[in-house]
C-alpha positions in Angstrom: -4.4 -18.8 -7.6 -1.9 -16.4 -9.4 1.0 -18.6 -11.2 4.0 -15.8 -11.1 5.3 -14.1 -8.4 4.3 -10.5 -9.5 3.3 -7.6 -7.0 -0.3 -7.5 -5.6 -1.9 -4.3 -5.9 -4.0 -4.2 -2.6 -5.7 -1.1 -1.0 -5.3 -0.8 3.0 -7.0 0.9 5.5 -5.5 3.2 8.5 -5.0 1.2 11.8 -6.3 -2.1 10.1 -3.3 -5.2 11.5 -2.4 -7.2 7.8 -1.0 -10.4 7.9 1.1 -11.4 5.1 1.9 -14.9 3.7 5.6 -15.5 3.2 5.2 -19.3 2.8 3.7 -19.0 -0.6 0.8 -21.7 0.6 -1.6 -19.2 1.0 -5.3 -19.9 -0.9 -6.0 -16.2 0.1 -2.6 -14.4 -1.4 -0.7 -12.1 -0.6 -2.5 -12.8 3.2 -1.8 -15.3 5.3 -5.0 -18.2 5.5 -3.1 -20.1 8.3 -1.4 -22.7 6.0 2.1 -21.6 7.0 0.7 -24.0 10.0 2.7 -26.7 7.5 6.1 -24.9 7.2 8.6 -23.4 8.9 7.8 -19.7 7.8 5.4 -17.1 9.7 3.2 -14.4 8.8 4.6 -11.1 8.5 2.2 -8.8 10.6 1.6 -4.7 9.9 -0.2 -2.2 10.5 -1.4 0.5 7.9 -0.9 3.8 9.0 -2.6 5.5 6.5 -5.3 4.4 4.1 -3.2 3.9 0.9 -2.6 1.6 -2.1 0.6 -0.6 -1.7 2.0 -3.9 -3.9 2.6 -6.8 -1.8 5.5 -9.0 -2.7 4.0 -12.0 -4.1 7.8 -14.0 -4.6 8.5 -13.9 -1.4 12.1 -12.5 -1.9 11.5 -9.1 -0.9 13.8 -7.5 1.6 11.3 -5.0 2.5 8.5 -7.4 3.1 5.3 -7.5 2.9 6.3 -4.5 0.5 7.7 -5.4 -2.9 11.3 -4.2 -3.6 11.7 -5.4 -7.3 12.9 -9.0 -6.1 11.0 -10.3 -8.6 12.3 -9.2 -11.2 15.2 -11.4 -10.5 13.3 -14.8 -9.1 
């Protein structure tokens, strides 16, 4: 599992549903495994509309999540 809390580079497909972990408890990051289950936090659920090649936030902060907005460059 990936220690800091940098972007993940993933590659999405038009019309696939994502489902993004923003509990950080994840085994399968930046995606959501179902161990949120354990917290208070939920899945954030999109849907691609294009086939493209986007960073996840992998700190969590992001105010444009599951997108990364820099936030981790302060966390």
């Amino acid at each position: 599992m990936k220690e800091d809390k940098t972007p993940y580079s993933v590659s999405l497909k038009k019309g696939q549903h994502y489902a993004w972990c923003s509990c950080s408890q994840s085994k399968n990051q930046p995606f959501c495994d179902g161990s949120h289950k354990k917290t208070d936090k939920n899945p954030v659920i999109f849907k691609a509309e294009e086939d493209t090649d986007v960073f996840l936030c992998g700190c969590k902060e992001s105010a444009d999540a599951p997108y990364c907005n820099g936030s981790h460059l302060n966390a």
